[in-house]
C-alpha positions in Angstrom: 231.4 55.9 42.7 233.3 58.6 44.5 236.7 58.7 46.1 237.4 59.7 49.7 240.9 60.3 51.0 242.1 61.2 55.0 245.5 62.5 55.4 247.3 62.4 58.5 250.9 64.0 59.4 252.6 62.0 61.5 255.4 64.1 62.0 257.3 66.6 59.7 258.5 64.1 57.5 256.1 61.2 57.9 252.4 60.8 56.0 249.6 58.3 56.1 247.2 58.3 53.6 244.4 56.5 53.0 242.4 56.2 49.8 238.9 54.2 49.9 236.5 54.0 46.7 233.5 54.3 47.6 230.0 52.7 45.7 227.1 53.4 47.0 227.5 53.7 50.8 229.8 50.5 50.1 233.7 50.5 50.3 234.7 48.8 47.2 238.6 49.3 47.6 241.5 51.0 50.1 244.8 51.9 49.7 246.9 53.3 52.3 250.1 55.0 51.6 252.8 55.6 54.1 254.9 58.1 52.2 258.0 60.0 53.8 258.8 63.7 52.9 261.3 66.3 53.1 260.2 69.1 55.9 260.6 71.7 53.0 257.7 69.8 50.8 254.0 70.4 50.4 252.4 67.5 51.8 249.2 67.9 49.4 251.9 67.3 46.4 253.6 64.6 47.6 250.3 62.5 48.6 248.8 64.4 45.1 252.2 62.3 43.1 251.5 59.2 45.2 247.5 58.7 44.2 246.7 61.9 41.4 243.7 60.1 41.0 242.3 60.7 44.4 242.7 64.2 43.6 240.8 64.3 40.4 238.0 66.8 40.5 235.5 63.9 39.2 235.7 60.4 39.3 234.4 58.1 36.4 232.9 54.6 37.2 
């Protein structure tokens, strides 16, 4: 199982994230996140705090 995330900036302040575990060629689960930031933040951190698990160098099944 692997995890793959897409990011998208809507604006400065506006993020949509979406988080699908994958099996096999097979989508076993999505999340999507709308998360707001401030224009000053990182937007890798504030998806990172959101899902950290999407961001884990390996993934355990």
């Amino acid at each position: 199982m692997h995890i793959k995330k897409t990011i998208e900036e809507i604006d400065e302040t506006h993020i949509r994230m979406v988080i699908e575990v994958i099996d096999a060629e097979r989508v076993r689960g999505r999340r999507t996140y709308n998360l707001v930031k401030s224009p000053t933040q990182n937007t890798d951190e504030v998806c990172r705090e959101a899902c950290p698990e999407a961001f884990a160098e390996a993934f355990a099944s």
